[in-house]
N, C-alpha and C positions, 0 to 999 in steps of 0.2 A: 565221938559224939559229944557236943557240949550240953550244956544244961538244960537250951532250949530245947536241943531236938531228943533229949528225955521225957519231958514236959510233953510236948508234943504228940511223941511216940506214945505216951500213958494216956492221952486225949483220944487220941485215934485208935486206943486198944478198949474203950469200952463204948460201941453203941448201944446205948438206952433208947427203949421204944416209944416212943412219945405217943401214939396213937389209942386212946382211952380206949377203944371198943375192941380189943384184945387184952383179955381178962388183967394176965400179970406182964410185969415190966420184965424183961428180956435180956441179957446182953451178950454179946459174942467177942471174945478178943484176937483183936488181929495183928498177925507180929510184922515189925517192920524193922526187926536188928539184923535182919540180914540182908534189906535192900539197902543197897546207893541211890536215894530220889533224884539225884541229880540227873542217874542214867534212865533214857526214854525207855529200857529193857525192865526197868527197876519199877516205873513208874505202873505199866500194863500190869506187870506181878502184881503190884499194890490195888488197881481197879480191879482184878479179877477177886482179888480176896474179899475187896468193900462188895463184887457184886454178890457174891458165895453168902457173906455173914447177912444184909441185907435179906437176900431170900429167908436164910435161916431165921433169922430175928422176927419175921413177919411171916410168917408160917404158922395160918393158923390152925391147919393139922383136919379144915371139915373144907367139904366142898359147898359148891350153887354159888350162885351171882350175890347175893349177900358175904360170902366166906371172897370173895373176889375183889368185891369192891374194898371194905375191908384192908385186905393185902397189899392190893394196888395203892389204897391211900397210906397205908405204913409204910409201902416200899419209898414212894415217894418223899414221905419227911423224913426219914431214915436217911436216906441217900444223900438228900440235900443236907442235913449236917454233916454227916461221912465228908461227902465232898467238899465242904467246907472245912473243915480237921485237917482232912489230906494236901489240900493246897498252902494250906500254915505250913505243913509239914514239909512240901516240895519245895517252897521259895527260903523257908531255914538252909535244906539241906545243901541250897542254889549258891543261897549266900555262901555259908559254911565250905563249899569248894571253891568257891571264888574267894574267900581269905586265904584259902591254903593256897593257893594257885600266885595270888600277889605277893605273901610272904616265904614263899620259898624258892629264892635264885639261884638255887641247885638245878629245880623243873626243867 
């Protein structure tokens, strides 16, 4: 793993909650040292984790349509950073196997 996709990896392992109308700021970290992003098998592991911590992070623990809305609007700017991190994340990792792949004529 080079420098970037440490950086990366330490971006994508803390979601903070942006969403004021849940009391305190949140975070969940999500490991990514044991996927290959490159692989589509690696990738789903990686969305299933963003959707798990997302829930979690935005969980505001009461019910009714106020506690709903709420959640619903966390889950969404959550996510939409998440998924913005992850995609840095996957097109490093893209690159990073395509160096490996062009500089080694062993392959």
């Amino acid at each position: 793993m080079n420098t970037r996709n440490v950086i990366l990896a330490a971006a994508l392992a803390a979601i903070a909650l942006p969403t004021a109308a849940v009391a305190a700021d949140r975070s969940v970290d999500i490991s990514v040292a044991d996927l290959d992003l490159s692989q589509a098998a690696d990738r789903a592991v990686l969305d299933t984790r963003i959707d798990r911590a997302v829930r979690k992070v935005c969980a505001t623990g009461t019910r009714g349509v106020t506690a709903q809305h709420i959640e619903a609007e966390c889950r969404a700017q959550v996510a939409g950073k998440a998924a913005q991190q992850a995609e840095l994340a996957i097109a490093d990792a893209r690159e990073t196997r395509l160096a490996t792949i062009a500089l080694d004529p062993e392959a």
